[in-house]
N, C-alpha and C positions, 0 to 999 in steps of 0.2 A: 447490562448494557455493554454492548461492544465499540471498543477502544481502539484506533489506530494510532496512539502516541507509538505502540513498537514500531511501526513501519515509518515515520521520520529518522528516528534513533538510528533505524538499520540506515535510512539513506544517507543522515548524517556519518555515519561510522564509515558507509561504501564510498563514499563522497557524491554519490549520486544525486544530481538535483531531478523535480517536475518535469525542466524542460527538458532532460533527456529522454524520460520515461514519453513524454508525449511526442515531441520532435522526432527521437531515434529510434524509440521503441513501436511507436505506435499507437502507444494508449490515447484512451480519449481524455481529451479536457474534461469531460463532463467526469467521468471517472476518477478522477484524482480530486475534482470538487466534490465529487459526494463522498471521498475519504476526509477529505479536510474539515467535511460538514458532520464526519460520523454516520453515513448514510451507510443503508445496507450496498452492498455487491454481490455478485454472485459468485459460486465456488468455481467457476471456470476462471472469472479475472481474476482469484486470490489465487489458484492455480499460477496462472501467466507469470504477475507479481514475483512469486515466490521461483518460477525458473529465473526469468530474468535479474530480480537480486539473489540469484545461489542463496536462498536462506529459508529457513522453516516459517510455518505456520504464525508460530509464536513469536516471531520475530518482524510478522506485519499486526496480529492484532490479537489482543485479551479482553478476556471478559471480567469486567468491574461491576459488581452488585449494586444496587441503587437503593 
């Protein structure tokens, strides 16, 4: 199962909240809800994510065994 607890931790650590990512960045609403839901995304918006927090892969989401 994939986990997006890394990607609050990184926004917590950047101080980055939601409403920046959707208000200034552009993301969608909908897209920060299906992270918050654990939903899948695609590898273009883990791309995005990942420029916009200057940070790795692994530092929006891991995979936990079930």
């Amino acid at each position: 199962m994939i986990s997006y607890k890394p990607f609050y931790e990184t926004l917590a650590k950047k101080g980055i909240t939601e409403y920046y990512l959707i208000y200034k960045q552009g993301f969608s609403a909908n897209t920060i809800h299906r992270i918050k839901h654990g939903k899948a995304i695609s590898t273009k918006t883990l791309d995005e994510i990942c420029f916009v927090l200057d940070c790795k892969v692994e530092e929006v989401l891991k995979y936990e065994k079930t």
